[in-house]
PASEBA-1860 file (N, C-alpha, C; in nm, 3 decimals):
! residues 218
1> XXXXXXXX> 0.470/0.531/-2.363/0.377/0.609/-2.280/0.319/0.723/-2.361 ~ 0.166/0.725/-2.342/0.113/0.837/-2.441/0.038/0.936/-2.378 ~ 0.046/1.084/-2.367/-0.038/1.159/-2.292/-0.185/1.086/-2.349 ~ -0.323/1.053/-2.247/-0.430/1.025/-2.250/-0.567/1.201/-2.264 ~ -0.589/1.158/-2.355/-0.688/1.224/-2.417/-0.814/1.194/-2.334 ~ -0.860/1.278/-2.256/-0.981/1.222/-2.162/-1.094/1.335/-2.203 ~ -1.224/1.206/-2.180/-1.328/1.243/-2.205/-1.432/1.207/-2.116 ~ -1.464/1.283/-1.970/-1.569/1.264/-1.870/-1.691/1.278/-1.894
9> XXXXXXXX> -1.756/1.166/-1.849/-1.920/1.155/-1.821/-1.957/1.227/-1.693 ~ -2.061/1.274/-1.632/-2.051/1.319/-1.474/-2.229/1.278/-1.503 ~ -2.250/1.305/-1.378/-2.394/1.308/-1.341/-2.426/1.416/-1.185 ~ -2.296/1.390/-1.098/-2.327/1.441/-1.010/-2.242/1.497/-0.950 ~ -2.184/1.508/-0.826/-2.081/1.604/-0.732/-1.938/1.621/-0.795 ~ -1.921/1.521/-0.846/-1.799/1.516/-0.966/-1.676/1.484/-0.869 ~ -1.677/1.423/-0.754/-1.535/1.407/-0.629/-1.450/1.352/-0.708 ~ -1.490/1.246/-0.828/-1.381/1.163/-0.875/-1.313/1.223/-0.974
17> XXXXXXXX> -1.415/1.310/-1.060/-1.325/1.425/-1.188/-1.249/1.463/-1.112 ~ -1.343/1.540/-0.935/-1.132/1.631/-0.901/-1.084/1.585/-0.849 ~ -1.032/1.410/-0.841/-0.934/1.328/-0.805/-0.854/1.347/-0.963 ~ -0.912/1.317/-1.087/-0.860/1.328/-1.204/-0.756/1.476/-1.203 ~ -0.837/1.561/-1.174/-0.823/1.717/-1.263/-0.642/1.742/-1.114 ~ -0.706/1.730/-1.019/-0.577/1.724/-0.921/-0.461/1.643/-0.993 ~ -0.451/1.531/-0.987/-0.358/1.421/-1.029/-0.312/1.524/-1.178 ~ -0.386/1.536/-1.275/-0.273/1.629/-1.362/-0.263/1.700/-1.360
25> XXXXXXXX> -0.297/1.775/-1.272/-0.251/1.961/-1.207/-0.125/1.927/-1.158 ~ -0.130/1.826/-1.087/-0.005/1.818/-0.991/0.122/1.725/-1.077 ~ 0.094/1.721/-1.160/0.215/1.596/-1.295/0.177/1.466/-1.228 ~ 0.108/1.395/-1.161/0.123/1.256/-1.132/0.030/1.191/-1.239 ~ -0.024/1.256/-1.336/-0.081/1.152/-1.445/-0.075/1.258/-1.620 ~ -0.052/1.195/-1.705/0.019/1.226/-1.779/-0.109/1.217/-1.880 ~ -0.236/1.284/-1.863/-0.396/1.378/-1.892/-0.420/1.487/-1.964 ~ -0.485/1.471/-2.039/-0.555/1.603/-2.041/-0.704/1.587/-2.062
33> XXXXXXXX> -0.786/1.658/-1.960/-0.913/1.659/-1.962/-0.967/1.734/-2.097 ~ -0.998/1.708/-2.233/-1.052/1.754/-2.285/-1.225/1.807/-2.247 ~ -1.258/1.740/-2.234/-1.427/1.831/-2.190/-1.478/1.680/-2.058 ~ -1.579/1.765/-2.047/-1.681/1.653/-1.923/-1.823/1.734/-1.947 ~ -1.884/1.652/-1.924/-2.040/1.650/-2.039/-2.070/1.543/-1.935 ~ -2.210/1.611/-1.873/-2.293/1.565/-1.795/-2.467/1.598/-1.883 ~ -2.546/1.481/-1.807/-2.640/1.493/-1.851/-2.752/1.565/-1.774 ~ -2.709/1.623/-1.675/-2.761/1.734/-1.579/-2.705/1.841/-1.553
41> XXXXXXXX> -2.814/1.942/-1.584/-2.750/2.116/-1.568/-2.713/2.108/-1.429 ~ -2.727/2.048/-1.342/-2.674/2.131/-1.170/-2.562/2.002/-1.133 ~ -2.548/1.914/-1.214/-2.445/1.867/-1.154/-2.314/1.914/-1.144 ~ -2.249/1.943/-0.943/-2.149/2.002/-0.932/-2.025/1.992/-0.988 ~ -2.002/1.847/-1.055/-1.904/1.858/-1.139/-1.855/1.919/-1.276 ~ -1.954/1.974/-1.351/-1.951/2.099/-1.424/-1.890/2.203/-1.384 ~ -1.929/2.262/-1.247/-1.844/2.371/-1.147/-1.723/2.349/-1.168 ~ -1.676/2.215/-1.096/-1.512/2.195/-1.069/-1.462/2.137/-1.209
49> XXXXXXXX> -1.479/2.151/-1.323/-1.395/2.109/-1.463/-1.417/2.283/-1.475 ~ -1.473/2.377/-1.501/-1.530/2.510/-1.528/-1.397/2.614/-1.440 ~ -1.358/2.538/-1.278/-1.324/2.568/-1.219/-1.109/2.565/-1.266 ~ -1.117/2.419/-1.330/-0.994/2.400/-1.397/-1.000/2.469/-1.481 ~ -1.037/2.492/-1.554/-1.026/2.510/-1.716/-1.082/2.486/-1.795 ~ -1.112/2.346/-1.771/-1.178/2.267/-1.861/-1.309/2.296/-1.924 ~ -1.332/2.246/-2.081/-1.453/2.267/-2.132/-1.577/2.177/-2.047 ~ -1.682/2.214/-2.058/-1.814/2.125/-2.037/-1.933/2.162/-2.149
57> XXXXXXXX> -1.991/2.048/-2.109/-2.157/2.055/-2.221/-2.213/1.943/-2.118 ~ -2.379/2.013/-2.169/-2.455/1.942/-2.087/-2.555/1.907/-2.191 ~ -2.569/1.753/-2.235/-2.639/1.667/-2.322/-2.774/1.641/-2.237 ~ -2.895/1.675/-2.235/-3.003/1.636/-2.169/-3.047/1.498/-2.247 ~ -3.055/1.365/-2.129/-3.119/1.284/-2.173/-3.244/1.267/-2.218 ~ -3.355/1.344/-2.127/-3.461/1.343/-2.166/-3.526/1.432/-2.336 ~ -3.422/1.482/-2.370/-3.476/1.539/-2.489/-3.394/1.450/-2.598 ~ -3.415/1.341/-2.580/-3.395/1.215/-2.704/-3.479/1.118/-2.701
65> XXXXXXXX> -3.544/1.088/-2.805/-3.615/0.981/-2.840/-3.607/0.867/-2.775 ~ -3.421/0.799/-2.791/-3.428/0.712/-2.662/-3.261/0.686/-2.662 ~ -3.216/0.615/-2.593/-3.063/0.604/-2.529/-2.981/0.580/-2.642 ~ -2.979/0.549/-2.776/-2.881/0.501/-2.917/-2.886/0.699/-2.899 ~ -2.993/0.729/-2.909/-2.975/0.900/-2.971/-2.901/0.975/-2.914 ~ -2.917/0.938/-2.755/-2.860/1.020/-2.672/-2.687/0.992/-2.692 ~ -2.657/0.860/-2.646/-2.519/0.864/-2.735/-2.485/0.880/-2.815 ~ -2.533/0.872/-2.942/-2.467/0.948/-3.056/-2.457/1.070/-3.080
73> XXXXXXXX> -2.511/1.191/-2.975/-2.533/1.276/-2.913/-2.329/1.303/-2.818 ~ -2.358/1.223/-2.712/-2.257/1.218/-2.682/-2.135/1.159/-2.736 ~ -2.125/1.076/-2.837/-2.046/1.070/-2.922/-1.957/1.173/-3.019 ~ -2.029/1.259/-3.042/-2.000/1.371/-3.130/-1.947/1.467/-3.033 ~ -1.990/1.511/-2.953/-1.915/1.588/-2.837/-1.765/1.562/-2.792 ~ -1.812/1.387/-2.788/-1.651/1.354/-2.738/-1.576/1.379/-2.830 ~ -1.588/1.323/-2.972/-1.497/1.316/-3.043/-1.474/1.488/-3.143 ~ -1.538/1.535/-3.087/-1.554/1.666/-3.142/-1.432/1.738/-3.040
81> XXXXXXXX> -1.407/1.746/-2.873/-1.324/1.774/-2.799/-1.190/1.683/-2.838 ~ -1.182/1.605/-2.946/-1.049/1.536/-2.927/-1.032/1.428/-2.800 ~ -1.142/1.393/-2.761/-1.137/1.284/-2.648/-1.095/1.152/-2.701 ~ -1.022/1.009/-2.640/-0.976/0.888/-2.695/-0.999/0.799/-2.591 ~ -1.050/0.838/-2.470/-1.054/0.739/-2.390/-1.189/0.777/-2.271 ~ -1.273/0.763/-2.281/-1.368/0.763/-2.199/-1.393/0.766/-2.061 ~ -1.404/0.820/-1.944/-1.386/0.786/-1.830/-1.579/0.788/-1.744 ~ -1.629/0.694/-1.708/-1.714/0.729/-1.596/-1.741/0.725/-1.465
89> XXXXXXXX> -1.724/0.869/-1.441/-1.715/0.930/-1.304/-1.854/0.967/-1.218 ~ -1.899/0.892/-1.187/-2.031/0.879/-1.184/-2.163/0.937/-1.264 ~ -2.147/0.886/-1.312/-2.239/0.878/-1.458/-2.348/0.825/-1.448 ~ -2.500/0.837/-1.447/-2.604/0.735/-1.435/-2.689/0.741/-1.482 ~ -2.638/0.690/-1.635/-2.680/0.670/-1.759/-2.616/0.530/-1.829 ~ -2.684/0.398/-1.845/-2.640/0.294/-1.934/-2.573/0.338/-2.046 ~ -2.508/0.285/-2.081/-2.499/0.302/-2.240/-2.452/0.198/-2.345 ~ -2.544/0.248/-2.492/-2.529/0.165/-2.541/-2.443/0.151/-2.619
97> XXXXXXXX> -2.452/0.034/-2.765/-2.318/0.006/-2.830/-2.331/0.098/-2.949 ~ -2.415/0.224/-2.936/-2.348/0.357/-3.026/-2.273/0.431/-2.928 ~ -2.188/0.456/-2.857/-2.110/0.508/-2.823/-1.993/0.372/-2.742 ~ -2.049/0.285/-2.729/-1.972/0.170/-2.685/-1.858/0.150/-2.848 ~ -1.924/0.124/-2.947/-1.807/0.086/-3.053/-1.751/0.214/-3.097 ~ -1.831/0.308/-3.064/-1.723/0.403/-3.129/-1.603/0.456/-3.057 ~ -1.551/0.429/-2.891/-1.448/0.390/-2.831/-1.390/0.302/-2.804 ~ -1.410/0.175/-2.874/-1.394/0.033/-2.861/-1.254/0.007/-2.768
105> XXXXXXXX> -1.297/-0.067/-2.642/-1.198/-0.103/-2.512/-1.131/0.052/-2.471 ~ -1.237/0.137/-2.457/-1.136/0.295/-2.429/-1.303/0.350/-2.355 ~ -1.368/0.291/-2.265/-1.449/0.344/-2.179/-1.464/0.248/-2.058 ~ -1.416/0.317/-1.947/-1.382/0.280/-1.816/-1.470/0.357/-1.727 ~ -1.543/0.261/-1.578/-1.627/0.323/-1.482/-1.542/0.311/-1.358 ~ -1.589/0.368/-1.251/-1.551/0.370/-1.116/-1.683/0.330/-1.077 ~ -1.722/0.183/-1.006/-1.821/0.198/-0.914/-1.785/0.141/-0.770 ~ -1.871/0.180/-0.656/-1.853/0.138/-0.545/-1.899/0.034/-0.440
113> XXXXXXXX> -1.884/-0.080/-0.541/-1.865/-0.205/-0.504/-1.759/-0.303/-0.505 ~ -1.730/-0.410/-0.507/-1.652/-0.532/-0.492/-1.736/-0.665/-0.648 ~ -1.725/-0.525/-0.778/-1.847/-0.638/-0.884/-1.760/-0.799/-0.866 ~ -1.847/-0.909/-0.932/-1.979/-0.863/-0.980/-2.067/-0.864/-0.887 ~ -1.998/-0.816/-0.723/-2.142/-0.824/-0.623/-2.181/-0.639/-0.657 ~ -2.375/-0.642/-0.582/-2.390/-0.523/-0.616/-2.308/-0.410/-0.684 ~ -2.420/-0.462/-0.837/-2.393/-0.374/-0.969/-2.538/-0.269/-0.989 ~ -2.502/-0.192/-1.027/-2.609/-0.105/-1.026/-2.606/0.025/-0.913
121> XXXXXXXX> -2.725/0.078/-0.888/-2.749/0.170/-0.785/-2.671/0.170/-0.664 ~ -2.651/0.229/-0.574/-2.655/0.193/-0.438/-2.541/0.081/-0.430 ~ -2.465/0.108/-0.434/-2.379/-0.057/-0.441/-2.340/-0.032/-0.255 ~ -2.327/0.088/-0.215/-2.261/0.093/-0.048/-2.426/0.035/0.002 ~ -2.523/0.064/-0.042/-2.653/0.007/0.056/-2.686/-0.132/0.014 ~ -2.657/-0.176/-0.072/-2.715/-0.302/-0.071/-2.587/-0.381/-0.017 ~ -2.462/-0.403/-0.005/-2.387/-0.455/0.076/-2.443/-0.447/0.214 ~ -2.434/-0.297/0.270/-2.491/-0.312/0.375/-2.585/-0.407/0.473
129> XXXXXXXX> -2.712/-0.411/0.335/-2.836/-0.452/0.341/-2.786/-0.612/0.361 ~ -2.688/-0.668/0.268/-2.639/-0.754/0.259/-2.617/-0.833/0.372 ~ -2.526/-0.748/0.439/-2.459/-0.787/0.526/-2.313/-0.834/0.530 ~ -2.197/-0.788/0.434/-2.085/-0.850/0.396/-2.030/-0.771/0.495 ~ -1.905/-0.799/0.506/-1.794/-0.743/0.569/-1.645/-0.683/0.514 ~ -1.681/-0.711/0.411/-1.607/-0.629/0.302/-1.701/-0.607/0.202 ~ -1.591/-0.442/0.116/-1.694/-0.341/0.062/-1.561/-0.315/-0.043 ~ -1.589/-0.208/-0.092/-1.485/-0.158/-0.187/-1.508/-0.078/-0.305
137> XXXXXXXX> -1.425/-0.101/-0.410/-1.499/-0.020/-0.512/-1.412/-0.096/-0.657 ~ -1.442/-0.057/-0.748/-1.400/-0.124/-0.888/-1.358/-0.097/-1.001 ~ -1.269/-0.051/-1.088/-1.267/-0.013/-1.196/-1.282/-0.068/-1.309 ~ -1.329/-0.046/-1.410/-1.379/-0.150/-1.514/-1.378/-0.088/-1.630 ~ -1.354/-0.172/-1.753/-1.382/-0.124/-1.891/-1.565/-0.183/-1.898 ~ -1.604/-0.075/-1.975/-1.760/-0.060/-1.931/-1.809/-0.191/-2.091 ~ -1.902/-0.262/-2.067/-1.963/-0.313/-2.174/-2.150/-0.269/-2.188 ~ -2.193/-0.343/-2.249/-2.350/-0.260/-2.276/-2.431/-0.314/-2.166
145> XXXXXXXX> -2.384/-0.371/-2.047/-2.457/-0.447/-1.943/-2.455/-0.336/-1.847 ~ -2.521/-0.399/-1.722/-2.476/-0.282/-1.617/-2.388/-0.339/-1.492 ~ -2.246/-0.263/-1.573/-2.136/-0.289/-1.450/-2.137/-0.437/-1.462 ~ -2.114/-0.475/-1.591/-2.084/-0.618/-1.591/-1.942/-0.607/-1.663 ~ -1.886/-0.528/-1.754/-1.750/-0.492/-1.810/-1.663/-0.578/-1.724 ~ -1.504/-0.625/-1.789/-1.408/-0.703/-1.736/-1.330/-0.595/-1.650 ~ -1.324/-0.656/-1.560/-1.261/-0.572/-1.423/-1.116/-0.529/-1.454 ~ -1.070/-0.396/-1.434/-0.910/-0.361/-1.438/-0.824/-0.398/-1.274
153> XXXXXXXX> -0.930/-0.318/-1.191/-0.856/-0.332/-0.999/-0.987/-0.324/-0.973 ~ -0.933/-0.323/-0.823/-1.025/-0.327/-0.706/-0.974/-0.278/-0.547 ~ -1.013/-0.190/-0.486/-0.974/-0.197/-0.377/-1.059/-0.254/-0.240 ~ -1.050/-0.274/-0.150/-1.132/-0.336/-0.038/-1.132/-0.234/0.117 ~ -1.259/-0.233/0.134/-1.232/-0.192/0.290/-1.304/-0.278/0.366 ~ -1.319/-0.234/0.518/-1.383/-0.324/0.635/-1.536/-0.240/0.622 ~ -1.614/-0.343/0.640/-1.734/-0.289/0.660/-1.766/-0.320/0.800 ~ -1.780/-0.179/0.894/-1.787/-0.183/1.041/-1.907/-0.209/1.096
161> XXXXXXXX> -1.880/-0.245/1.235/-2.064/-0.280/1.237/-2.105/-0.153/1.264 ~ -2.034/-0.064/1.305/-2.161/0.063/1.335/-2.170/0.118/1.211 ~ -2.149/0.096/1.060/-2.144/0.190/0.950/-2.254/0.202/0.931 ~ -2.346/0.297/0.893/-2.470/0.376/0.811/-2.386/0.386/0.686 ~ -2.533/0.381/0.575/-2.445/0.372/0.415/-2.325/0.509/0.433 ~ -2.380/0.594/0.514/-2.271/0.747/0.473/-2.162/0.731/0.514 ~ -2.147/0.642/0.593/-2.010/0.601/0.622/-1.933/0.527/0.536 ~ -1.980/0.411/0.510/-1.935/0.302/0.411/-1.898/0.419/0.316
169> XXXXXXXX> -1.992/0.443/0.238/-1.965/0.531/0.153/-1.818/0.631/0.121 ~ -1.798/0.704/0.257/-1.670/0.782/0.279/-1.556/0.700/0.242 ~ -1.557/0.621/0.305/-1.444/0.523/0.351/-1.445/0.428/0.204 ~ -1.514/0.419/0.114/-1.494/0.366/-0.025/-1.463/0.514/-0.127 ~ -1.512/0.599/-0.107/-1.472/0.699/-0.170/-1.367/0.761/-0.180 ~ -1.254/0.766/-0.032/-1.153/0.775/-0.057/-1.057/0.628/-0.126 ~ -1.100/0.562/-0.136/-1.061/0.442/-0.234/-1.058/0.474/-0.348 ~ -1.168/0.501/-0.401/-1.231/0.535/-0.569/-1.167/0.637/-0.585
177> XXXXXXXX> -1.141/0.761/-0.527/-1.014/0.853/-0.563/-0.873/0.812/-0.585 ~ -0.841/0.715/-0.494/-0.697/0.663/-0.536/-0.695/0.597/-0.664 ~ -0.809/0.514/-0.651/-0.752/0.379/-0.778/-0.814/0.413/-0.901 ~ -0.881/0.493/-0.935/-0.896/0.572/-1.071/-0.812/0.651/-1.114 ~ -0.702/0.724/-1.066/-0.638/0.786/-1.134/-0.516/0.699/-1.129 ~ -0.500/0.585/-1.018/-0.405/0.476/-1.032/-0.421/0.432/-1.198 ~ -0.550/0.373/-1.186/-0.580/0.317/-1.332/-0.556/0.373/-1.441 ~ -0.574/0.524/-1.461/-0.589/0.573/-1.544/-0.453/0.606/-1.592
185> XXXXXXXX> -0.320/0.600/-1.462/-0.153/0.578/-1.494/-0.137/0.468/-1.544 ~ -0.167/0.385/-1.532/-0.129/0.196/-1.614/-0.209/0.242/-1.733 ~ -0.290/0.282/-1.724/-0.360/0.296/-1.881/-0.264/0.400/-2.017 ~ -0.232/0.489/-1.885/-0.087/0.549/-2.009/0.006/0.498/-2.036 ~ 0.083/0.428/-1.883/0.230/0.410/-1.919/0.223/0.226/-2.053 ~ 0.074/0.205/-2.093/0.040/0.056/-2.175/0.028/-0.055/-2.079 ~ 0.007/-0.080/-1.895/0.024/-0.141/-1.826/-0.119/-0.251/-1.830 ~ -0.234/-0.176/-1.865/-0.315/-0.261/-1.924/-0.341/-0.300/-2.035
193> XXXXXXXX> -0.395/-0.448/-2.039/-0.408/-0.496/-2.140/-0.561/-0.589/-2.142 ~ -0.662/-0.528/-2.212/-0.780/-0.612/-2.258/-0.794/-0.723/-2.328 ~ -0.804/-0.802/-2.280/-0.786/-0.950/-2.377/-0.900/-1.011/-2.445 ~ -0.951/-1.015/-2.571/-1.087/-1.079/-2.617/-1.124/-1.205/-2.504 ~ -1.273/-1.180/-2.469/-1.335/-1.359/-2.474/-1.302/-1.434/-2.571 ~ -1.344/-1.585/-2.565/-1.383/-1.653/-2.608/-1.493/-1.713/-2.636 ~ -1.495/-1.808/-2.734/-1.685/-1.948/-2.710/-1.696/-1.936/-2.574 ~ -1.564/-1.980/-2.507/-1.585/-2.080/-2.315/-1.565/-1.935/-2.212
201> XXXXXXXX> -1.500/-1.817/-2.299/-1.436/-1.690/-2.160/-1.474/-1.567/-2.175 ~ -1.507/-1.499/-2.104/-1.548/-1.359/-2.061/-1.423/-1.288/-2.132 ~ -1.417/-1.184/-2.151/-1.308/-1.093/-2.228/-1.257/-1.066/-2.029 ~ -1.115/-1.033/-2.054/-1.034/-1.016/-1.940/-0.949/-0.873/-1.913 ~ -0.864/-0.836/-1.809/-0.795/-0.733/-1.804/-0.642/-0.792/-1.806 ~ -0.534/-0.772/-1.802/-0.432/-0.838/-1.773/-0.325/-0.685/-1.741 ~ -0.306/-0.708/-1.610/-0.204/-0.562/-1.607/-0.036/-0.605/-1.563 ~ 0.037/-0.513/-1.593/0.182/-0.574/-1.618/0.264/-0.472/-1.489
209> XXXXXXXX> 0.313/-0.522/-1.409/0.404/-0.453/-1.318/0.303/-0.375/-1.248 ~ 0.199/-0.399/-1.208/0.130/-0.317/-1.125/0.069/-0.428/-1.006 ~ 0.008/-0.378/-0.916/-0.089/-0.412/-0.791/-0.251/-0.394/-0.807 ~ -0.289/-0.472/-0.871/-0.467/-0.453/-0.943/-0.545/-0.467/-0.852 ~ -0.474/-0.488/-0.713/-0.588/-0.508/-0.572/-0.519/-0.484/-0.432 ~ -0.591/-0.417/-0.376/-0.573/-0.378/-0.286/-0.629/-0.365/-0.169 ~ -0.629/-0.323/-0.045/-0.656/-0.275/0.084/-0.680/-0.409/0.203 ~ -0.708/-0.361/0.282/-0.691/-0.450/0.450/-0.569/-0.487/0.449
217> XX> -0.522/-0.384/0.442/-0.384/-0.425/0.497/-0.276/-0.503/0.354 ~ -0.347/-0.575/0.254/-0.283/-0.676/0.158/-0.213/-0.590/0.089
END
């Protein structure tokens, strides 16, 4: 088991950093937030890392030529804070394979879907729109696609008929607080394991003594 060297992306309210920043305030994950670096000055999650302790920087996307710059941009930041493992906490910014290889299998997202259904934006409204009846959310080691990375967990909820996205939403969000910092404990104690593709296979997750899925009751 190795204390995890963390290095946050944010973009916006930051709920899931202070699911992180809680969990090792309180000893249940064995963390240290080195910095969180958003690519927006008002995103509230700057506040609450500022509010821990923690360092921040704010990398503006728009003042780069184009997305290789901007990560190598954020590359140097991370590895400049001593960061080793990447986390995105709502982040909404692609990225590419200059900052993809230079953490190679050590950058993980939270999104709030059930991938590979609705990837991208909006994942609580286009279910909706959908019409499914289950919803959820996902953790993933990130690849240069969007939200196509090999899945670590997943949790599930009911999608009600009276839900408006703000509901769905709630009710997956307290999900995405649990199972990210779940993840991010199997990721210390070595419980995951990334397995190459192949010619015929998608690269995989394989986790050892844990529960990689969850909710309705299962």
């Amino acid at each position: 088991m190795a204390t995890l060297e963390l290095g946050v992306l944010v973009s916006g309210s930051g709920s899931n950093l202070q699911a992180v920043l809680d969990a090792v305030a309180a000893g249940a994950l064995d963390a240290r937030v080195r910095v969180v670096v958003s690519n927006r000055d008002d995103a509230f999650a700057l506040e609450r890392a500022r509010r821990a302790g923690v360092p921040t920087r704010v990398v503006r996307h728009a003042e780069f030529a184009d997305r290789a710059a901007f990560d190598a941009s954020l590359v140097e930041v991370l590895r400049g804070a001593g960061a080793s493992l990447v986390v995105l906490a709502g982040f909404m910014r692609v990225l590419t394979p200059t900052l993809l290889d230079a953490f190679p299998g050590a950058v993980v997202n939270i999104h709030p879907a059930l991938l590979p259904s609705f990837p991208g934006v909006h994942g609580q409204g286009q279910a909706l729109r959908y019409g499914v009846k289950i919803a959820g959310c996902t953790v993933h080691f990130v690849d240069a696609g969007t939200d196509t990375g090999p899945v670590i967990a997943q949790a599930a909820v009911p999608v009600l008929d009276d839900d408006d996205e703000a509901a769905l939403t709630a009710r997956i969000l307290a999900e995405e607080h649990a199972l990210l910092v779940d993840v991010l404990r199997w990721i210390a104690a070595g419980q995951v394991e990334l397995v190459p593709g192949t010619a015929s296979s998608r690269p995989r997750v394989v986790t050892r003594g844990v529960r990689a899925s969850r909710g309705l009751g299962g």
